[in-house]
C-alpha positions in Angstrom: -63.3 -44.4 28.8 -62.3 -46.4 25.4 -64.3 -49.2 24.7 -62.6 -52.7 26.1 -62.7 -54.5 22.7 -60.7 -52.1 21.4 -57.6 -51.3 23.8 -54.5 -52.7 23.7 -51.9 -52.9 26.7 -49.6 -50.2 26.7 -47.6 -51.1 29.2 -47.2 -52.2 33.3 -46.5 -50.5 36.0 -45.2 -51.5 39.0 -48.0 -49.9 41.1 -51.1 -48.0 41.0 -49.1 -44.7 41.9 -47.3 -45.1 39.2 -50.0 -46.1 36.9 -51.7 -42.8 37.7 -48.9 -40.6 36.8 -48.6 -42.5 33.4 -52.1 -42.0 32.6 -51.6 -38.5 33.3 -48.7 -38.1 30.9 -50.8 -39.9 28.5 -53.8 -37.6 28.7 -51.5 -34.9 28.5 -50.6 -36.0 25.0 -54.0 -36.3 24.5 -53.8 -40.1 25.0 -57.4 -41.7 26.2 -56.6 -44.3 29.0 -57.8 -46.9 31.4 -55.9 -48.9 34.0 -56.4 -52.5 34.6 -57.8 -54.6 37.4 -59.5 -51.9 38.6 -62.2 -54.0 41.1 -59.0 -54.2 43.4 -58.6 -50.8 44.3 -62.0 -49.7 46.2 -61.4 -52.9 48.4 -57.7 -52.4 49.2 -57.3 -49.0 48.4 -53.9 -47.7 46.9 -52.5 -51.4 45.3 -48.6 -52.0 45.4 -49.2 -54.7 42.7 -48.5 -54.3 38.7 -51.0 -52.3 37.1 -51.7 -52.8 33.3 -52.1 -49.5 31.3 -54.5 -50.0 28.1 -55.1 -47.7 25.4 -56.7 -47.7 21.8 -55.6 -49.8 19.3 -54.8 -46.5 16.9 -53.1 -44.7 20.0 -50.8 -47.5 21.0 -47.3 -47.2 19.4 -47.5 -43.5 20.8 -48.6 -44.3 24.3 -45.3 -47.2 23.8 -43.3 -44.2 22.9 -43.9 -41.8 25.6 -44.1 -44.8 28.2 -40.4 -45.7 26.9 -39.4 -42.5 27.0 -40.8 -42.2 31.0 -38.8 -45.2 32.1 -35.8 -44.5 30.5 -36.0 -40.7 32.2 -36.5 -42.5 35.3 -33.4 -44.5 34.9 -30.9 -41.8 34.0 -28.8 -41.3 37.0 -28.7 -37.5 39.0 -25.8 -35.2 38.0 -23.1 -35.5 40.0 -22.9 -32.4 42.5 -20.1 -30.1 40.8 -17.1 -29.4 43.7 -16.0 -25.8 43.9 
């Protein structure tokens, strides 16, 4: 886990699940991670609230970019089906 004087916010997503799958791209890129408010989940389990995303200070405008790049993925509407 990076040290806590040293991470920066990355980002916010709008729930844990979410969260989870962004740290997962992250450590893909090779990305150290750790999500925020972390004393809420054990008590309520999965939490629908905003989860913050910190990385390391040198790491961050990377982590930004791939984040970025997430959302906007996520945002692009489906191909419409092609009529034969």
């Amino acid at each position: 886990m990076p040290q806590a004087d040293k991470l920066e916010l990355a980002g916010i997503a709008p729930n844990q699940i979410v969260a989870e799958m962004w740290q997962g791209f992250l450590e893909g890129e090779g990305i150290p991670s750790t999500l925020g408010a972390k004393q809420v989940f054990p008590y309520l389990g999965i939490t629908l609230l905003p989860v913050s995303l910190y990385v390391l200070k040198e790491h961050l405008t990377q982590a930004k970019e791939i984040l970025a790049d997430l959302q906007v993925q996520n945002e692009e509407p489906d191909e419409p089906a092609q009529e034969d």
